[in-house]
GUSEFI-342960 format. One line per 4 residues: number of its first residue (from 1); for each residue x, y, z of N, C-alpha, C, O, CB. Coordinates in steps of 0.1 Angstrom, whole numbers, plus 5000, padded with zeros to 4 digits. Glycine has a CB too. Layout:
<pts>
NUM	X/Y/Z/X/Y/Z/X/Y/Z/X/Y/Z/X/Y/Z  ...
</pts>
This chain:
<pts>
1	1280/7391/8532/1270/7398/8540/1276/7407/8550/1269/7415/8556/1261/7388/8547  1289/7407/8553/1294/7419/8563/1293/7428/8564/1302/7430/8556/1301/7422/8565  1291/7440/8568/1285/7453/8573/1270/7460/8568/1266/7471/8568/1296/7463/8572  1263/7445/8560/1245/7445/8556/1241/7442/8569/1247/7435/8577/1238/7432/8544
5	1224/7452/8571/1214/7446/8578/1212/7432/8570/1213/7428/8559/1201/7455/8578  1209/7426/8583/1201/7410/8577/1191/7408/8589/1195/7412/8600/1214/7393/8576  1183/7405/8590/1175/7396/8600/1182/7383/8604/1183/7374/8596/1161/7393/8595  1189/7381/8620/1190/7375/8623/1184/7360/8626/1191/7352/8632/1192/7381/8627
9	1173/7356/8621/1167/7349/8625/1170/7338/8615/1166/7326/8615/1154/7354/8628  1177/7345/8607/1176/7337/8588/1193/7342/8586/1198/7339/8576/1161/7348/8570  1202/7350/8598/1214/7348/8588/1218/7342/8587/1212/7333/8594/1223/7353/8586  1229/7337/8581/1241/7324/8582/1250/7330/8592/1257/7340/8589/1251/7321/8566
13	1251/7325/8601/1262/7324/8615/1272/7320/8608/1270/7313/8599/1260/7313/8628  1285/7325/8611/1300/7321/8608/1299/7308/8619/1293/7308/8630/1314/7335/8612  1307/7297/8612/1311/7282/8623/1324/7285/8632/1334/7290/8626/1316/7265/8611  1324/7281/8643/1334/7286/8647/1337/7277/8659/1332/7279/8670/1333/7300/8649
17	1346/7268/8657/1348/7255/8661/1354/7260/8675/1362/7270/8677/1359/7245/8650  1350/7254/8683/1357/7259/8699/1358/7245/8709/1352/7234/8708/1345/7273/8709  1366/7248/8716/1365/7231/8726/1370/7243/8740/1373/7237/8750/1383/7213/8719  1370/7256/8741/1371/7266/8756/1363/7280/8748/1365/7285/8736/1394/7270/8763
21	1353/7283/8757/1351/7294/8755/1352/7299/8765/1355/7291/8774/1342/7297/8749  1349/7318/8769/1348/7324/8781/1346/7334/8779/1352/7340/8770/1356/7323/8789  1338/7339/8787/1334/7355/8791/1346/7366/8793/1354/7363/8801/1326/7355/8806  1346/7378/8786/1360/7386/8789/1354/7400/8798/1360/7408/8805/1371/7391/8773
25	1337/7399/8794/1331/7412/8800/1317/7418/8792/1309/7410/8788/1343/7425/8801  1317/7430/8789/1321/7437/8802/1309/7438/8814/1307/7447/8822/1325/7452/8798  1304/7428/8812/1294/7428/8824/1290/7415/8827/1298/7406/8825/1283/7435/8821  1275/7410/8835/1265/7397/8835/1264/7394/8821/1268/7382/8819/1250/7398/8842
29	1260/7399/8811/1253/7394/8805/1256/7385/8791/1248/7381/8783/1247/7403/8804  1268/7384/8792/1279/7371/8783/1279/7358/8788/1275/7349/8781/1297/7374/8782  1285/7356/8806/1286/7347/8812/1271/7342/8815/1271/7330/8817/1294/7350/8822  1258/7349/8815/1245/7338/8816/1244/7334/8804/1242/7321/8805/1232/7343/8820
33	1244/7338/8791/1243/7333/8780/1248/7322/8777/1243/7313/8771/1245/7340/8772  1263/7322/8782/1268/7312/8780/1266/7300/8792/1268/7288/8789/1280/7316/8776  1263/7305/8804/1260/7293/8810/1245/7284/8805/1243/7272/8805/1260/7298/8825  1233/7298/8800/1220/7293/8794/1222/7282/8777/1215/7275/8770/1210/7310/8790
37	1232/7285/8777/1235/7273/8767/1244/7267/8770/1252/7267/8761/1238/7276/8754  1247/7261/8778/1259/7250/8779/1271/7253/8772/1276/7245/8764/1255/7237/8773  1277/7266/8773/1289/7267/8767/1298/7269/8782/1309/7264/8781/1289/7281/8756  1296/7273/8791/1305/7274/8800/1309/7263/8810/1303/7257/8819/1302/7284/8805
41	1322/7263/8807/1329/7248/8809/1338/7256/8826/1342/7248/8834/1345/7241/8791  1339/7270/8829/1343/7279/8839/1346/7285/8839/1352/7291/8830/1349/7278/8845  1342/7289/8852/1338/7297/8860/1347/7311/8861/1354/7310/8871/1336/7289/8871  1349/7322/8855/1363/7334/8852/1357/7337/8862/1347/7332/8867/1367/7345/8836
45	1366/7350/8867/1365/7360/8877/1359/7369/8872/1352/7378/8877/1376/7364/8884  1362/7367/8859/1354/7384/8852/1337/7378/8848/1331/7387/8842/1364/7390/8831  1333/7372/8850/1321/7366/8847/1308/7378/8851/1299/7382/8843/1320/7352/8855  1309/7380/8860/1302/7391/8868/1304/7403/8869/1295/7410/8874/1302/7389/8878
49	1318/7408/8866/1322/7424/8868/1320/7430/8856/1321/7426/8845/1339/7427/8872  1316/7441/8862/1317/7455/8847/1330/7458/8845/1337/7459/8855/1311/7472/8850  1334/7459/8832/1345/7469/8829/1346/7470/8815/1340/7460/8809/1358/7466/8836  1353/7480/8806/1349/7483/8794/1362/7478/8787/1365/7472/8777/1345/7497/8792
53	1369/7480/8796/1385/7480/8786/1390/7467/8788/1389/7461/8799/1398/7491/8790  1400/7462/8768/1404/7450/8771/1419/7454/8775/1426/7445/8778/1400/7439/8759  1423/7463/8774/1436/7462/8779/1437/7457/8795/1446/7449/8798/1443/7474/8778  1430/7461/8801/1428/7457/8819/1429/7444/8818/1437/7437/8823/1413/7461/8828
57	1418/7441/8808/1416/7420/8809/1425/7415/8804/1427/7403/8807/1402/7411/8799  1435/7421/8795/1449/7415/8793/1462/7415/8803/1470/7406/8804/1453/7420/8783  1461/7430/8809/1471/7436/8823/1464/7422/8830/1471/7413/8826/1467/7456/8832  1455/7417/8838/1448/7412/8844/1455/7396/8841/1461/7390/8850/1434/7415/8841
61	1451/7390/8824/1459/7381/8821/1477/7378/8830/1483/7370/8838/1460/7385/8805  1478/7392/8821/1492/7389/8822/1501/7387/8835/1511/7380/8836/1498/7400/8816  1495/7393/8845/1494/7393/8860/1490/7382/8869/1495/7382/8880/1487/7402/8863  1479/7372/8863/1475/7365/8868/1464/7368/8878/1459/7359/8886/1484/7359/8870
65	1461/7380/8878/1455/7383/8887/1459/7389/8899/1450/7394/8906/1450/7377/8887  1469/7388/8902/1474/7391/8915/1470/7404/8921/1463/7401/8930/1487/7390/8915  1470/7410/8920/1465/7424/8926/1450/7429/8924/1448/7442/8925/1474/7434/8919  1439/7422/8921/1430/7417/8915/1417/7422/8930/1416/7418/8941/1435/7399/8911
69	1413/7429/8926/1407/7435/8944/1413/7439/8952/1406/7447/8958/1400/7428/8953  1422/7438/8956/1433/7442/8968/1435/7455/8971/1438/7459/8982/1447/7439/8966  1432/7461/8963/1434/7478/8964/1419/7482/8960/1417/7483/8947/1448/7486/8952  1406/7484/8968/1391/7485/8965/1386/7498/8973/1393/7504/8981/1381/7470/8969
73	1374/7502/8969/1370/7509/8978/1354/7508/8975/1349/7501/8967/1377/7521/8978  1344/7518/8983/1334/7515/8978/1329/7526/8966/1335/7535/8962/1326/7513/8988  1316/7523/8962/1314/7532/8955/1304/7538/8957/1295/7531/8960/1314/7531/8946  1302/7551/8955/1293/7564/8962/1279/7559/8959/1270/7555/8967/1296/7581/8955
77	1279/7560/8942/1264/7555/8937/1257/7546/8935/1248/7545/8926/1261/7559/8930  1260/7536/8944/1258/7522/8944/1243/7524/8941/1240/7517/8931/1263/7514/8958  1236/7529/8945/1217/7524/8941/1217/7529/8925/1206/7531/8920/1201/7536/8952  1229/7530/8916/1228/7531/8901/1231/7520/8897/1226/7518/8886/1236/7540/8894
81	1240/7508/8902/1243/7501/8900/1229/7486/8904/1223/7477/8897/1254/7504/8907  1229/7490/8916/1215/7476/8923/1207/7479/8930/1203/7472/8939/1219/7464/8931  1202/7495/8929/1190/7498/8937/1189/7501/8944/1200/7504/8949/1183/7493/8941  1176/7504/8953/1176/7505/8968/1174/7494/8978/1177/7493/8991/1166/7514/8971
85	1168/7481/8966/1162/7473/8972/1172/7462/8984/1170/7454/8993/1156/7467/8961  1183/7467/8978/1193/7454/8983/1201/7461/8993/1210/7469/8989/1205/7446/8971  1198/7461/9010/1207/7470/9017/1221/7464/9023/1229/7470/9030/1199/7477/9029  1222/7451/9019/1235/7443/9021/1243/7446/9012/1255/7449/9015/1235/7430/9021
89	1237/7444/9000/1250/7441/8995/1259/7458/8988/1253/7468/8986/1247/7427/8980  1272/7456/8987/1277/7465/8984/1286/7468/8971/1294/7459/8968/1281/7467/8993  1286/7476/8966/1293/7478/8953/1306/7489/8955/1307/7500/8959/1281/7484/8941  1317/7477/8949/1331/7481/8948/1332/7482/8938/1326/7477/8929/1340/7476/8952
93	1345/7489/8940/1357/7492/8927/1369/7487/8931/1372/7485/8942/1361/7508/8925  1377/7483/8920/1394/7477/8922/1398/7492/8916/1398/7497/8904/1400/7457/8910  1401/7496/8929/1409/7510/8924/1414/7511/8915/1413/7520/8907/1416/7515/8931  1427/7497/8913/1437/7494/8904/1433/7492/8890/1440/7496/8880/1442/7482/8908
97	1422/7488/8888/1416/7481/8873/1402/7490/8870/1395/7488/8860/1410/7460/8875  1399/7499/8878/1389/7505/8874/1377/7495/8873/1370/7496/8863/1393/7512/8863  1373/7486/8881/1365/7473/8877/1353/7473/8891/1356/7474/8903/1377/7456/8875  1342/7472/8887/1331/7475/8897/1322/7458/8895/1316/7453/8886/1321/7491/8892
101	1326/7456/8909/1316/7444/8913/1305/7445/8923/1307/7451/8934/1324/7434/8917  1297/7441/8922/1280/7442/8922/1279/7430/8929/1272/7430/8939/1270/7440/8906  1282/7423/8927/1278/7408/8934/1286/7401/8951/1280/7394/8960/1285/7396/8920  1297/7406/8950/1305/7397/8963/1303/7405/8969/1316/7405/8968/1320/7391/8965
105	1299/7416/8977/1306/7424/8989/1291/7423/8997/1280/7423/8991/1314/7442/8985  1293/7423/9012/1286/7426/9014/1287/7435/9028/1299/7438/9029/1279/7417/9011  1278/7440/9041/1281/7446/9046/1287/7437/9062/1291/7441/9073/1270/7455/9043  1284/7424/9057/1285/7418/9068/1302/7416/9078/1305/7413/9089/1278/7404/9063
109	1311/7420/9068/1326/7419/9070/1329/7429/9066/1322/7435/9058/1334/7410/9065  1343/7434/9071/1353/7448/9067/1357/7440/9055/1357/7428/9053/1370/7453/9080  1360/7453/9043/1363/7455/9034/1375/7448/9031/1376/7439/9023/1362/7466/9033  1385/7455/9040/1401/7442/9034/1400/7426/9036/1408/7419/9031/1417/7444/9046
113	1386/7419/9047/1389/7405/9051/1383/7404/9033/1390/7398/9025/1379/7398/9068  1368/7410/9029/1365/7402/9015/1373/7404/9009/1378/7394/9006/1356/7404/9008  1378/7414/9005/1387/7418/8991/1397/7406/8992/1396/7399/8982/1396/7436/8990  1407/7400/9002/1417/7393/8996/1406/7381/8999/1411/7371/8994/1435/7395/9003
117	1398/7378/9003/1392/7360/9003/1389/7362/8986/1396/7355/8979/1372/7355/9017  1379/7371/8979/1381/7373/8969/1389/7375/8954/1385/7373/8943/1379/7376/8972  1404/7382/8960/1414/7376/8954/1424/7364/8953/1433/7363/8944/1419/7383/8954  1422/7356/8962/1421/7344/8964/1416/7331/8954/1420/7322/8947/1415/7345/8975
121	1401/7340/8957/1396/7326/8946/1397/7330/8933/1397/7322/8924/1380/7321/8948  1398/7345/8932/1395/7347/8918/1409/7346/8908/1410/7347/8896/1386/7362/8916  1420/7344/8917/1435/7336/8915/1436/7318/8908/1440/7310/8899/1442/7335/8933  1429/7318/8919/1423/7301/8921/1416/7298/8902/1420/7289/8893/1404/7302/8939
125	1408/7306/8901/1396/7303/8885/1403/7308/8882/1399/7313/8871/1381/7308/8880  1415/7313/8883/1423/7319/8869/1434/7309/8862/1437/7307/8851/1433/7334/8875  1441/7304/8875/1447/7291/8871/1441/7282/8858/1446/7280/8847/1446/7282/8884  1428/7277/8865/1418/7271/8858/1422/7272/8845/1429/7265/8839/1404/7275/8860
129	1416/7284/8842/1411/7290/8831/1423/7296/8820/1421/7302/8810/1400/7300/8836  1438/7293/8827/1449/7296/8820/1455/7285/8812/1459/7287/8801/1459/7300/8828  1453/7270/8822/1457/7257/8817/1448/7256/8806/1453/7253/8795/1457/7245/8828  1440/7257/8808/1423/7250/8796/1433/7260/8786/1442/7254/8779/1398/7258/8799
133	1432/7275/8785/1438/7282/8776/1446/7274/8765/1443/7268/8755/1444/7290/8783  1459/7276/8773/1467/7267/8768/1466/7252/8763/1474/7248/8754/1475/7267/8777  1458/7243/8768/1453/7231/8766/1444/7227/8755/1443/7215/8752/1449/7229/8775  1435/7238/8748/1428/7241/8742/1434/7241/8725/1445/7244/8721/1424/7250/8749
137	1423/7238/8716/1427/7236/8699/1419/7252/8696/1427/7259/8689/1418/7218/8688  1409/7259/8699/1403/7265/8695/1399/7274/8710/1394/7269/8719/1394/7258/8687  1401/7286/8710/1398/7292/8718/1392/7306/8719/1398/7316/8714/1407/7291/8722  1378/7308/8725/1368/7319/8717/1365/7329/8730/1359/7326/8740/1351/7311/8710
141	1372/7343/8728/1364/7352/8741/1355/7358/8734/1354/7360/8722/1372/7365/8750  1347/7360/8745/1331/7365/8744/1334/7378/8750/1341/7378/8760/1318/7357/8752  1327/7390/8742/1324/7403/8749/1318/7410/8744/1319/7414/8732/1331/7408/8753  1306/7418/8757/1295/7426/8752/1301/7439/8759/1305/7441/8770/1279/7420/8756
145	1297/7448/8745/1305/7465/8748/1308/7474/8734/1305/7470/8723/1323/7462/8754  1312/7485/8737/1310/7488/8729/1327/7483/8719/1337/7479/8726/1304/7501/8732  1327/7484/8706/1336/7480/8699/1347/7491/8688/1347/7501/8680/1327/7470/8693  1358/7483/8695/1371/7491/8689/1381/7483/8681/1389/7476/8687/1379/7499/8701
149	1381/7484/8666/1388/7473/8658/1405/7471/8666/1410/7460/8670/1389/7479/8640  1409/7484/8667/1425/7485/8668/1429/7480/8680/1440/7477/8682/1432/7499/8666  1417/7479/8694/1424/7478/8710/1420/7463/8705/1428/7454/8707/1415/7489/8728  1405/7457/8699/1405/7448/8697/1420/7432/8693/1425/7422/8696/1397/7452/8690
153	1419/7445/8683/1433/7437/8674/1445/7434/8682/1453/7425/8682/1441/7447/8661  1445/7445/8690/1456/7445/8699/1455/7430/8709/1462/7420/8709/1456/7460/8709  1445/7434/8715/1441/7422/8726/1445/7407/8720/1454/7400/8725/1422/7421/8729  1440/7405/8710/1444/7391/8706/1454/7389/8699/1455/7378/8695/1436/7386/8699
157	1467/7399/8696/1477/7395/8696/1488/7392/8708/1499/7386/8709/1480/7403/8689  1480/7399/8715/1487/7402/8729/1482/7393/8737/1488/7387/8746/1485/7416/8736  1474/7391/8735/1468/7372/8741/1478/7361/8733/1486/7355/8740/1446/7367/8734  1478/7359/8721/1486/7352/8715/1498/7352/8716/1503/7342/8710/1483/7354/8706
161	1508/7360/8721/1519/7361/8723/1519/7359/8736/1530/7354/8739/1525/7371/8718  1513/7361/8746/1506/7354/8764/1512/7344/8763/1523/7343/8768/1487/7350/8768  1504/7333/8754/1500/7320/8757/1508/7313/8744/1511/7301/8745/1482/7319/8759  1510/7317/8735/1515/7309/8725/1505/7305/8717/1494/7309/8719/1522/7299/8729
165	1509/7294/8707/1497/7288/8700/1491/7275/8712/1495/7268/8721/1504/7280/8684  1478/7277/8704/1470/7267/8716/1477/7251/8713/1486/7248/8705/1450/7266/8713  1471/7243/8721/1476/7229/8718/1474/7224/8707/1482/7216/8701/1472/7220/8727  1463/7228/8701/1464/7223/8691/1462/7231/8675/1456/7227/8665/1457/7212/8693
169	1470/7246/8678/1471/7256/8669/1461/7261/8658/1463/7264/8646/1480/7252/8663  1449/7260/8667/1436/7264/8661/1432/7278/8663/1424/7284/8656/1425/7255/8667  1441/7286/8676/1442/7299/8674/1429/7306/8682/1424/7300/8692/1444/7301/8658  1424/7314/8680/1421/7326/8689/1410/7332/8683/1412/7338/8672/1432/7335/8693
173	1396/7333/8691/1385/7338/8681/1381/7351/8693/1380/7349/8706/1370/7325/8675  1379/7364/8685/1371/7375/8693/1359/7378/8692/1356/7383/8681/1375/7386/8693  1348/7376/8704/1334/7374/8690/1330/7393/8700/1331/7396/8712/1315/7350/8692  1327/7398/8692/1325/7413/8703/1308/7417/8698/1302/7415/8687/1340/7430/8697
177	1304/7421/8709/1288/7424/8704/1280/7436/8711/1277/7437/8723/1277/7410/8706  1278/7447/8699/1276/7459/8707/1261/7464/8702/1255/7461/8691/1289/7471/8706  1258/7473/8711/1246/7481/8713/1244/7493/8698/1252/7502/8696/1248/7490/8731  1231/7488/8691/1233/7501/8682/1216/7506/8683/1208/7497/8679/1240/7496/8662
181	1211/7517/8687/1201/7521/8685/1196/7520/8678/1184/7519/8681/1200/7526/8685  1200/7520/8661/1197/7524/8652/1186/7512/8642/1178/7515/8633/1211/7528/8647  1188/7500/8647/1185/7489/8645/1177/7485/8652/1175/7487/8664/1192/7483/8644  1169/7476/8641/1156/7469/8650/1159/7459/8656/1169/7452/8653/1146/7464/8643
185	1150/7453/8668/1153/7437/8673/1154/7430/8668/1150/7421/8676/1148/7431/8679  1156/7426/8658/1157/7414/8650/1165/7415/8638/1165/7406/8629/1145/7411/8647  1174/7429/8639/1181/7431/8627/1199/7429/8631/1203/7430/8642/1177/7447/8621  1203/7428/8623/1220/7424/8628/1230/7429/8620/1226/7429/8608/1225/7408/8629
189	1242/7435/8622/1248/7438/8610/1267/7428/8619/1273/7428/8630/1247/7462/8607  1269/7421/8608/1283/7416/8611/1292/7419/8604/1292/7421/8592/1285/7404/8611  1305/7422/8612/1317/7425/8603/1327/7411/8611/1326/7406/8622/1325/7445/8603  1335/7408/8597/1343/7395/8599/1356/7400/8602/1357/7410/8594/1343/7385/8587
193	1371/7399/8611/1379/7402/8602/1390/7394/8603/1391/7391/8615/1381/7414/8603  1399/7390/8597/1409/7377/8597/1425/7385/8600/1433/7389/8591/1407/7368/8578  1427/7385/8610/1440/7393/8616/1454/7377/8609/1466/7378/8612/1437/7396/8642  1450/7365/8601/1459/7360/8600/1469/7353/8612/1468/7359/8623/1462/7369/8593
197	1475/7345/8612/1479/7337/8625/1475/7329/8632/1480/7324/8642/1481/7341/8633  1458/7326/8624/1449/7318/8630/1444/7326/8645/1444/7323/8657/1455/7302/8632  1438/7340/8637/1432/7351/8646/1422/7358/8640/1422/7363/8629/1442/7361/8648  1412/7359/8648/1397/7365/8637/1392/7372/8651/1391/7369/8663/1382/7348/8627
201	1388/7381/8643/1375/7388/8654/1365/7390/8644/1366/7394/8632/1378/7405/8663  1350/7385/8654/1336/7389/8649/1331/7398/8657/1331/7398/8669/1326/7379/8647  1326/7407/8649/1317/7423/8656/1304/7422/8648/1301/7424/8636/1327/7441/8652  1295/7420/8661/1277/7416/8658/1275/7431/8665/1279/7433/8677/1268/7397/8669
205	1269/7442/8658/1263/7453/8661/1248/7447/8658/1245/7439/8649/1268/7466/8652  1237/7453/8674/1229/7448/8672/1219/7455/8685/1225/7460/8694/1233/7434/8669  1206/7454/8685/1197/7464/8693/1197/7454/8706/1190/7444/8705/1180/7467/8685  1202/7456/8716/1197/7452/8723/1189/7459/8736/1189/7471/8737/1204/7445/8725
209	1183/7450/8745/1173/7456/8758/1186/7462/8767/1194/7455/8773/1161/7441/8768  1186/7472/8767/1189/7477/8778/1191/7477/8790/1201/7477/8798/1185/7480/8778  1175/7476/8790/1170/7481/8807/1167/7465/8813/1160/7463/8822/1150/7495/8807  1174/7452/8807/1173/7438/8812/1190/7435/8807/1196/7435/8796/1158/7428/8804
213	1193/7432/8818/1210/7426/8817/1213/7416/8809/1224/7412/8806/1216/7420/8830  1200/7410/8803/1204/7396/8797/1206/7401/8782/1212/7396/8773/1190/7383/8798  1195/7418/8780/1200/7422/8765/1188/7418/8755/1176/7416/8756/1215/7412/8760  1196/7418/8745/1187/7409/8732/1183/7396/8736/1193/7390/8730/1195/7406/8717
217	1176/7385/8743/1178/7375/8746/1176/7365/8732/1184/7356/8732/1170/7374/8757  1167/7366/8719/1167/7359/8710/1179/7358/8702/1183/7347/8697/1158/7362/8704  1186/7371/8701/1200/7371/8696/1210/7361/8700/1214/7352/8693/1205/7383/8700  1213/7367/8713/1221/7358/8721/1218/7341/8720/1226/7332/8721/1218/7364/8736
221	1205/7340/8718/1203/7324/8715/1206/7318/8702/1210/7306/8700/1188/7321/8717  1204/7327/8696/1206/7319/8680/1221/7322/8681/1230/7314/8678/1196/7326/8663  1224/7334/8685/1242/7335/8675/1245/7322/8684/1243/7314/8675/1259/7354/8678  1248/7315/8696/1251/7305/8701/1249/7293/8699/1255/7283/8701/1249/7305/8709
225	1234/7296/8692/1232/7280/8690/1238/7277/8674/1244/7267/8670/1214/7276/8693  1234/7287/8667/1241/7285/8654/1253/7286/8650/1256/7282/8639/1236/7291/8647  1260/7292/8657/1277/7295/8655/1287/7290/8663/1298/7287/8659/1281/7307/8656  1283/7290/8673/1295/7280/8687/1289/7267/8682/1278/7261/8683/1291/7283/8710
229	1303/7264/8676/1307/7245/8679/1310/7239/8685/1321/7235/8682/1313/7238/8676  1307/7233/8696/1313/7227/8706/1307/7212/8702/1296/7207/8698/1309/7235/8723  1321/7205/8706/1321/7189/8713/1311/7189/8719/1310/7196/8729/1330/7185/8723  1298/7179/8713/1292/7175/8718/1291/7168/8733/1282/7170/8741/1289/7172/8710
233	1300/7161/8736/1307/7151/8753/1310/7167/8758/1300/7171/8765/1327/7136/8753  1320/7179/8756/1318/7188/8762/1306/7195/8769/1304/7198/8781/1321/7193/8755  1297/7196/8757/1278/7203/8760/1273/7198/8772/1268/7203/8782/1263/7198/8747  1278/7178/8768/1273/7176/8777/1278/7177/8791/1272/7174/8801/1271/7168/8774
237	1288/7181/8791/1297/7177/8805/1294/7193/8813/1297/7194/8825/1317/7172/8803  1289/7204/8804/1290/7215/8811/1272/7217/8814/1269/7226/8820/1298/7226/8802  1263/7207/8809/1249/7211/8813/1251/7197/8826/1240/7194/8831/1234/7210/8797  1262/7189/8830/1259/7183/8844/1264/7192/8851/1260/7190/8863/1263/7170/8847
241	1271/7201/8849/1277/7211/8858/1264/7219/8862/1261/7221/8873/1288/7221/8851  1258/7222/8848/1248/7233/8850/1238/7231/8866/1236/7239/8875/1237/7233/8834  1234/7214/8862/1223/7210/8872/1234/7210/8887/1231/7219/8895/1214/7192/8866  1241/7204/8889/1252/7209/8902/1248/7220/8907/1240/7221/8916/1268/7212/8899
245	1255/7235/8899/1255/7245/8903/1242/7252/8907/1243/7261/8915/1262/7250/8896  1229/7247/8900/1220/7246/8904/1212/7246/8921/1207/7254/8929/1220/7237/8897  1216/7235/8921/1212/7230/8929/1222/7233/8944/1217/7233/8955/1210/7217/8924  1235/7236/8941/1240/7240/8953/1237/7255/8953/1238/7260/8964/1256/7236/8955
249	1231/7266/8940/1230/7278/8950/1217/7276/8951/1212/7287/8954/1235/7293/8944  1206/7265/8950/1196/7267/8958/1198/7260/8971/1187/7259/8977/1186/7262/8950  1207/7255/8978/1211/7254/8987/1212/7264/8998/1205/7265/9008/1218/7250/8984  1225/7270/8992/1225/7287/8994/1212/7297/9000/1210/7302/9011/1228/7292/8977
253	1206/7298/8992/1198/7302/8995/1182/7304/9004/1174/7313/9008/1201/7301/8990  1186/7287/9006/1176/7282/9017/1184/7291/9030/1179/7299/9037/1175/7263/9019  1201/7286/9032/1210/7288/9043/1209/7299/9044/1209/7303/9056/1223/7284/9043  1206/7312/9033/1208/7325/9036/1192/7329/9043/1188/7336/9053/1214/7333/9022
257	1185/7323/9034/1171/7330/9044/1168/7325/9057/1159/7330/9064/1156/7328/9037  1175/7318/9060/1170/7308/9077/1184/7320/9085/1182/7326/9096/1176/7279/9077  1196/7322/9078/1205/7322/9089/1204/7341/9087/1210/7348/9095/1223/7312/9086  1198/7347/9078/1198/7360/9074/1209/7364/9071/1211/7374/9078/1194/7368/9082
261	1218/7362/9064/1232/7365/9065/1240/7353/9049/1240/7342/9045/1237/7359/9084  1246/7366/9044/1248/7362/9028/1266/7357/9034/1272/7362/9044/1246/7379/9012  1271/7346/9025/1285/7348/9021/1293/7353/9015/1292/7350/9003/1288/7343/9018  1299/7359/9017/1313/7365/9005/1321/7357/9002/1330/7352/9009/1322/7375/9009
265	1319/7353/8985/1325/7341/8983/1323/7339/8969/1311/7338/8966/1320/7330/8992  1333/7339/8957/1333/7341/8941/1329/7326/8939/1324/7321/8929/1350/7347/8933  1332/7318/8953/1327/7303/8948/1314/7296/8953/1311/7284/8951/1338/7292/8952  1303/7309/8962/1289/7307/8966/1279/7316/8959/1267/7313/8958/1289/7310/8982
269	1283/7328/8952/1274/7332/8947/1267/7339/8935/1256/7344/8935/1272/7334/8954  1276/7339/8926/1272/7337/8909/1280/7330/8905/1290/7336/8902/1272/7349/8900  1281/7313/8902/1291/7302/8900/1285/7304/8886/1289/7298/8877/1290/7285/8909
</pts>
């Protein structure tokens, strides 16, 4: 069935055994999906940021992040980004990575105190999310964008030579999923492709909403529920997280409307 329309609703999902998955970009709308299904076990720094290119998210890898916001500035057309409605918060750029975040800044502090509390933590979830890497039998990035076989290919060799074989040499899945006009909501076209080394990328071309960050939302539900395998004790251990995180940014949020005043903080406010 690879590069056929099918209606998603009835195709056969490829199985694709995972025990770490994670968001690589390029925006929100990977990391809710995967938090709305219990796939996310943590929390990346890229969870929230725009950016198109995977070479950055590999430079970024390879770096550990270190230079990771430190060099920012703002950006001119921020009400393209989040409106008019929001007059706090502010939208940067990592001069360095070309990477625009929407979510941490706000007007309440100078620019250099957030950027390094920011590269701080987002150091901090990188650790995290390097050990699991490595610790991991099956390991799957997620990313919504548009799609390029050869930078693709590149990425996951260049991830693979990063990190080595995983612990338990199940290797490295790229699942990539991009915007095609051309297609109806409910239509999907997949291409498979087996790079060998225990290396595969899947590319789901497919219509999604636009003008709502979440996208195709039925899409996004079934390719997850039908194709990510996860350890069940995993599912479960990431939907007690779910209710936690819950409940502490409704916390949050009580504190912010009584005290008028938001945090800057990658670990208070899109967990």
């Amino acid at each position: 069935m690879c590069g056929q329309i099918c209606k998603f609703s009835t195709f056969e999902f490829p199985k694709i055994k995972t025990d770490f998955i994670t968001s690589i970009g390029s925006m929100c709308r990977v990391a809710h999906h995967l938090r709305k299904n219990h796939l996310r076990n943590l929390a990346s720094p890229l969870d929230w940021m725009i950016n198109d290119k995977l070479e950055v998210v590999f430079e970024l890898f390879k770096s550990d992040f270190k230079e990771f916001f430190l060099s920012c500035s703002f950006v001119k057309n921020a009400d393209d980004f989040i409106g008019k409605a929001d007059i706090y918060r502010q939208v940067v750029r990592d001069d360095s990575n070309d990477m625009v975040a929407i979510h941490y800044f706000y007007s309440y502090e100078d620019l250099e105190t957030q950027s390094k509390r920011i590269n701080t933590q987002a150091r901090k979830r990188w650790t995290l999310i390097k050990n699991k890497i490595c610790s991991s039998k099956n390991v799957v990035f997620v990313r919504s964008g548009e799609f390029d076989l050869e930078k693709s290919k590149e990425f996951l060799h260049n991830v693979s030579k990063l990190f080595g074989n995983t612990g338990g040499g199940g290797g490295y899945t790229l699942i990539n999923v991009s915007h095609n006009e051309k297609l109806k909501e409910d239509e999907i076209i997949m291409e498979k492709f087996d790079l060998g080394e225990n290396l595969m990328i899947i590319h789901y071309s497919i219509c999604e909403n636009e003008k709502d960050f979440r996208g195709n939302i039925p899409f996004w539900t079934t390719m997850m529920q039908k194709s990510i395998m996860m350890p069940d004790i995993l599912i479960f251990k990431n939907k007690c997280n779910a209710v936690k995180t819950r409940f502490i940014r409704s916390c949050q949020k009580r504190k912010a409307f009584f005290t008028k005043r938001k945090q800057n903080d990658l670990d208070s406010t899109q967990l």
